[in-house]
C-alpha positions in Angstrom: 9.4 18.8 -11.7 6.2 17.0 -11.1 8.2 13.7 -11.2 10.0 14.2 -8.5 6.8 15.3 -6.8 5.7 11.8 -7.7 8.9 10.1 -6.1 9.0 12.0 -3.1 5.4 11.0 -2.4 6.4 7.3 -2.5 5.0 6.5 -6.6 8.0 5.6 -7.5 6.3 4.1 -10.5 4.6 7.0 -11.8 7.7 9.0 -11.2 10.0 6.6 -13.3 7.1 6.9 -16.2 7.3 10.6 -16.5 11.2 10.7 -16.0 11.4 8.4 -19.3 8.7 10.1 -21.1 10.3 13.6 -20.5 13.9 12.0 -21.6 13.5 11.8 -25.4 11.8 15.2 -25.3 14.9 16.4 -24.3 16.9 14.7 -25.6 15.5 15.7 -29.2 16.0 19.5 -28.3 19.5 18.6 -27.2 19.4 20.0 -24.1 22.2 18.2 -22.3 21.7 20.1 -19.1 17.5 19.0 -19.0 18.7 15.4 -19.9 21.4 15.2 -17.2 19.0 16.4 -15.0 16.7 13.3 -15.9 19.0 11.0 -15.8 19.8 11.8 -12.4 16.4 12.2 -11.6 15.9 9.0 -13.0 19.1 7.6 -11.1 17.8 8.3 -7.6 14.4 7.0 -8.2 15.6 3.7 -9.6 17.6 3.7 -6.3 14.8 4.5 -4.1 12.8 1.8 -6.1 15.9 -0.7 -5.0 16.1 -1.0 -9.4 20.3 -0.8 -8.7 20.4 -2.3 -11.9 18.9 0.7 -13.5 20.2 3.1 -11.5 23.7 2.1 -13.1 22.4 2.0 -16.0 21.5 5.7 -16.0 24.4 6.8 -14.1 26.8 5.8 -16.7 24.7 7.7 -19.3 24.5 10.3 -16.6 28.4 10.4 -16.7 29.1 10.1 -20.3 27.3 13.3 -20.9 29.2 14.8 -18.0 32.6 13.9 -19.2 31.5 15.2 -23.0 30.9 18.8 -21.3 
């Protein structure tokens, strides 16, 4: 996934960007196994970015689509 490309090469930024432009893509197709995936993604590179804020944020989405499965 070219965003985490982007966060393991330090833009975190650009990373976050394409994480939350990939997220209503799928999560329009309903693909709860691409938008987990994102929300993780999303997750760790809101924690990188020391965003812990965020990070919750999309860990609890994170987990409400897990405990739905």
């Amino acid at each position: 996934m070219c965003g985490q490309l982007l966060r393991r090469a330090g833009k975190l930024d650009e990373a976050i960007n394409t994480f939350l432009q990939l997220l209503p893509m799928a999560t329009q197709s309903n693909d709860q196994k691409e938008v987990g995936k994102i929300l993780n993604a999303l997750q760790v590179a809101y924690i990188h970015d020391a965003k812990f804020d965020m990070a919750l944020r999309y860990t609890l989405r994170l987990l409400r689509i897990r405990r739905a499965e």
